[in-house]
C-alpha positions in Angstrom: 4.9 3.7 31.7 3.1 3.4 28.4 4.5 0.9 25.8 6.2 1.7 23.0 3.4 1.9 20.0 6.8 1.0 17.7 7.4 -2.4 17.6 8.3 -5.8 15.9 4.6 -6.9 17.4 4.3 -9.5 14.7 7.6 -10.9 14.7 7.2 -13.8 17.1 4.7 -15.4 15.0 5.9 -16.7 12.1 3.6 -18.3 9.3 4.2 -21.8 10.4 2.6 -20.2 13.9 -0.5 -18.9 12.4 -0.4 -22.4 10.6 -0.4 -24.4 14.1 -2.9 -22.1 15.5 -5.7 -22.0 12.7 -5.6 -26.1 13.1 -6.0 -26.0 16.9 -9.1 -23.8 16.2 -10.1 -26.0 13.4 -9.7 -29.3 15.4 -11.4 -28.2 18.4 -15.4 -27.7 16.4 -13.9 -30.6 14.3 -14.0 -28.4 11.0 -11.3 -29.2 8.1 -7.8 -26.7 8.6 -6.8 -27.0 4.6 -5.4 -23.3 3.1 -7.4 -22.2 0.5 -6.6 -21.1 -2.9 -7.1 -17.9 -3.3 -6.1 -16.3 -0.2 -3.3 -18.3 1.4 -0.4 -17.6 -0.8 -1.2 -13.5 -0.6 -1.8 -13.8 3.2 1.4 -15.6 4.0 3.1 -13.4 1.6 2.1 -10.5 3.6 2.3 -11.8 6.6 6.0 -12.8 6.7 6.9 -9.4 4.7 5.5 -7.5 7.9 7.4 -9.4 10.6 9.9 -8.2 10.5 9.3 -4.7 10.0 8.8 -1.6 13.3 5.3 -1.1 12.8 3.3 1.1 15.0 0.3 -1.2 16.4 -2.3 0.1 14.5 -0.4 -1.0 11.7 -0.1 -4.4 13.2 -3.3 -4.7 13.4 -3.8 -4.1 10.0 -1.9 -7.0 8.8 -4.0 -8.8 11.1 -7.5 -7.6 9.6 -6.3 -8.0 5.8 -4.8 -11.6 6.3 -8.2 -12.5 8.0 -10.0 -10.6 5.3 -7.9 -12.5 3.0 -9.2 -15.6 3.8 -5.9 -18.1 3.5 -8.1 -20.6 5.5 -11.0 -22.9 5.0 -12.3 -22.4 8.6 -11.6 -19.5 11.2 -9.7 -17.1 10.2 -11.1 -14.3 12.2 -10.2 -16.4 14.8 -6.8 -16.8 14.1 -5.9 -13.7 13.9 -8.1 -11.9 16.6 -6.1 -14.5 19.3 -2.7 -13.2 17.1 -3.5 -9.4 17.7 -4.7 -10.7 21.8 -1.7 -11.6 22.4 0.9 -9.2 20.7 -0.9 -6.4 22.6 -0.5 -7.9 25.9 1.9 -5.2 26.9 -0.8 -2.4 25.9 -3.2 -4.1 28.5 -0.7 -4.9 31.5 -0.4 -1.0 31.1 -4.0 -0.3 31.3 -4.8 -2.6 33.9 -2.4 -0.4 36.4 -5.2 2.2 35.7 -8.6 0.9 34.9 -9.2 -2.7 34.5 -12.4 -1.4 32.5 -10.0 0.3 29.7 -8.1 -2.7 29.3 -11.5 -4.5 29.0 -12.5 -1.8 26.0 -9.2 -2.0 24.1 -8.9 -5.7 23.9 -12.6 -5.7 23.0 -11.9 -2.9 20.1 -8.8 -4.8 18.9 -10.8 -8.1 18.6 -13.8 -6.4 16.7 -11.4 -4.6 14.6 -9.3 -7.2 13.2 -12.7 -9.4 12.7 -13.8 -6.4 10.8 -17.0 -5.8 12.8 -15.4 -2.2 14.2 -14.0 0.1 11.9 -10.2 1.8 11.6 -12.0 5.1 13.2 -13.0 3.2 16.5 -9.6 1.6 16.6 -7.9 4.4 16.1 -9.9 6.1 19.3 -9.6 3.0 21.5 -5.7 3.4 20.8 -5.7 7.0 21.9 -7.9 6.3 24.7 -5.9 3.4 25.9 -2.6 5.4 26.1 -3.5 8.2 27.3 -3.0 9.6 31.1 
């Protein structure tokens, strides 16, 4: 059974989350985690203000690309949110794998290039229909 594509995918991972997880990153190649000033306050803003919301997971992934586009980090933000969008789309790939382990290997790959803006919304938008369908 395919997952619903309408979902609060964003909702377990609140700002303080994406917070925690861009210092991990940052501590692990020893590079400074510090917000930065231009982007942080619009990225959180955004961020929170999609949380809660049903969004369908191309929309998720959205949010994802624009708060890594945004830049609210000094280090790693593609990062951050790439491992985000990995994990809220675990469902999409437990259902792939119980067809092609080779689909699920294209869609996790699409969703990572996507939200670190080195695929575009066309290719995502494919890899979504491909993924899903029967």
């Amino acid at each position: 059974m395919a997952p619903d594509l309408r979902d609060e995918w964003l909702e377990p991972f609140d700002w303080s989350y994406v917070t925690q997880l861009n210092a991990q990153l940052c501590q692990l190649k020893n590079a400074l985690h510090k917000p930065t000033s231009d982007g942080y306050d619009e990225a959180r803003h955004l961020w929170e203000e999609s949380r809660d919301k049903i969004l369908t997971i191309e929309e998720a992934l959205i949010v994802c690309y624009r708060c890594h586009q945004l830049g609210p980090f000094c280090f790693f933000n593609g990062n951050t949110f790439v491992a985000i969008a990995r994990g809220f789309i675990k469902p999409v790939l437990e259902h792939l794998m119980d067809d092609d382990g080779m689909k699920a290997a294209m869609f996790r790959s699409v969703v990572g290039h996507f939200v670190a803006g080195t695929e575009g919304l066309e290719e995502l938008r494919q890899a979504i229909k491909e993924a899903l369908k029967k």
